[in-house]
N, C-alpha and C positions, 0 to 999 in steps of 0.2 A: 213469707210474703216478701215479696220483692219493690222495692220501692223505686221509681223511674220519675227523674225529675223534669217540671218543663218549666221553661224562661218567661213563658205567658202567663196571662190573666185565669184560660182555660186553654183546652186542646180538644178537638172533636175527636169523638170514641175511634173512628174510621183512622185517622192519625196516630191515638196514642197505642193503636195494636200494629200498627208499623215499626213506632218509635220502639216500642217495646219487645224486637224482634219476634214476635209473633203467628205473623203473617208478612209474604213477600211481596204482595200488593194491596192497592187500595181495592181493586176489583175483590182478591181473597178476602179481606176484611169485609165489605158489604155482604158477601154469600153467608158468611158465620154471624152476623150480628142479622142478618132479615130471617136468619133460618133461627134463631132464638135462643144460637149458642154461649151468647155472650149475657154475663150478669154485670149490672153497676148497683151499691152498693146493696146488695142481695134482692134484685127485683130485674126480670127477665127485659133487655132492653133490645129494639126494634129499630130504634135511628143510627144510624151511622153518624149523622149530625150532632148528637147527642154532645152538649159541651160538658166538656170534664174540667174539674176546679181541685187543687191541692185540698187531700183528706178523703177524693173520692175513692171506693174500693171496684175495682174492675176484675171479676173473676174469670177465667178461658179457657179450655181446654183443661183441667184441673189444677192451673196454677194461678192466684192470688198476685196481683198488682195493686199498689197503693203510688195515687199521683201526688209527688210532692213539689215544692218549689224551694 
């Protein structure tokens, strides 16, 4: 698991799969999260908006991320 730190409160899902070299846009990140690719803490999520808080787990493409601060 890879753990990927942010300076905020939260970070929106659409963002933290940038931050997390991931995806090379914000456009790529929306296609994979509306198409049901992406999991936050094991439950299939659908917002790009989606804010993510230190502790959350974001699964993609079969690699494990945990947001820390």
């Amino acid at each position: 698991m890879e753990q990927i730190k942010i300076n905020t409160e939260f970070i929106k899902l659409s963002q933290f799969l940038k931050l997390a070299n991931t995806v090379g846009s914000g456009t790529e990140a929306k296609f994979f999260i509306q198409n049901g690719e992406v999991e936050v803490n094991n439950e299939i999520e659908t917002r790009r908006g989606k804010k993510l808080r230190p502790g959350d787990i974001v699964l993609f493409n079969g690699e494990t991320y945990q947001v820390t601060d």
